[in-house]
C-alpha positions, 0 to 999 in steps of 0.5 A: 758736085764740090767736094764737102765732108760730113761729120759729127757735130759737136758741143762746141758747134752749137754757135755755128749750127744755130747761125746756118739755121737761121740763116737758111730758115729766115731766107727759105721760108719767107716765100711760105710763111708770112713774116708775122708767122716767121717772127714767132717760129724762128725763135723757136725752130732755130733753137737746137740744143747744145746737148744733142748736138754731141749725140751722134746723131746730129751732122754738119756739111763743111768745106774748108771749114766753112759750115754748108749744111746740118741736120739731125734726128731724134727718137723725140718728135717736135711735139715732145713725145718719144717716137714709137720703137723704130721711129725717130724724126728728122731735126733742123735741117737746113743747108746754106742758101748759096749752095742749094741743088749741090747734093750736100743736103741731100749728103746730110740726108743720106748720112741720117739714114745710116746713121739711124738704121745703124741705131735699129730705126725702121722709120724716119718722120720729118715735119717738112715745111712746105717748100721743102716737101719737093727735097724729102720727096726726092730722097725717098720721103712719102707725105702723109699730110698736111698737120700743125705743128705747135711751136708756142702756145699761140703758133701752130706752123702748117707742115707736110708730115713725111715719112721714110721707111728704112727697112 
């Protein structure tokens, strides 16, 4: 496994999370998600928001500076609605095409769960996109189901809802 580090990420790391977002949504869901449905969710689920970026509760993946893998979690869900007491969900994790099956989502993921069992969460959700319901499976999440997930008011993306209990 190459060796990469973990760590906060920052305000001024919105521009670099945003562009491996991107990067690795646009190449990783074309083979679920037709390119009409894509064009209308990227916009959308690539947007993360330079102010929670600065929380703690949002991590990037690096090696030599070079951004591998990011992720977060929130106690709001993708739908908007603050997550129930011990609840939060998994927000915009993505790792870099060229370095899959090399731990380092799988680092992000573990790093999540500290981080949130630190902060009194019992439960993590995520609305996993289909071709990466294997991945949380394979970092202890249990589907729950197949649910629609609104990203305008014209697009519902279908997501596996996934669940992880911490304690």
């Amino acid at each position: 496994m190459p060796h990469f580090d973990i760590r906060p990420a920052a305000f001024a790391d919105h521009a670099v999370f945003s562009a491996l977002l991107s990067r690795s949504y646009l190449r990783l869901l074309a083979p679920c998600y037709s390119s009409t449905v894509l064009a209308g969710a990227l916009p959308v689920m690539t947007l993360a928001t330079p102010e929670t970026l600065g929380t703690g509760r949002y991590f990037l993946a690096e090696q030599s500076e070079c951004i591998l893998a990011v992720g977060g979690w929130s106690d709001i869900s993708p739908f908007g609605r603050a997550c129930p007491d011990g609840h939060a969900h998994i927000r915009h994790l993505a790792c870099d095409p060229e370095r899959l099956r090399q731990g380092i989502g799988r680092g992000i993921v573990a790093r999540l769960v500290r981080s949130a069992q630190t902060s009194g969460i019992r439960v993590l959700h995520c609305l996993s996109p289909h071709n990466a319901a294997p991945f949380y499976a394979a970092t202890g999440f249990e589907a729950l189901g197949e649910v629609a997930m609104r990203l305008t008011p014209e697009l519902d993306l279908p997501v596996i809802h996934m669940r992880y209990r911490l304690a």
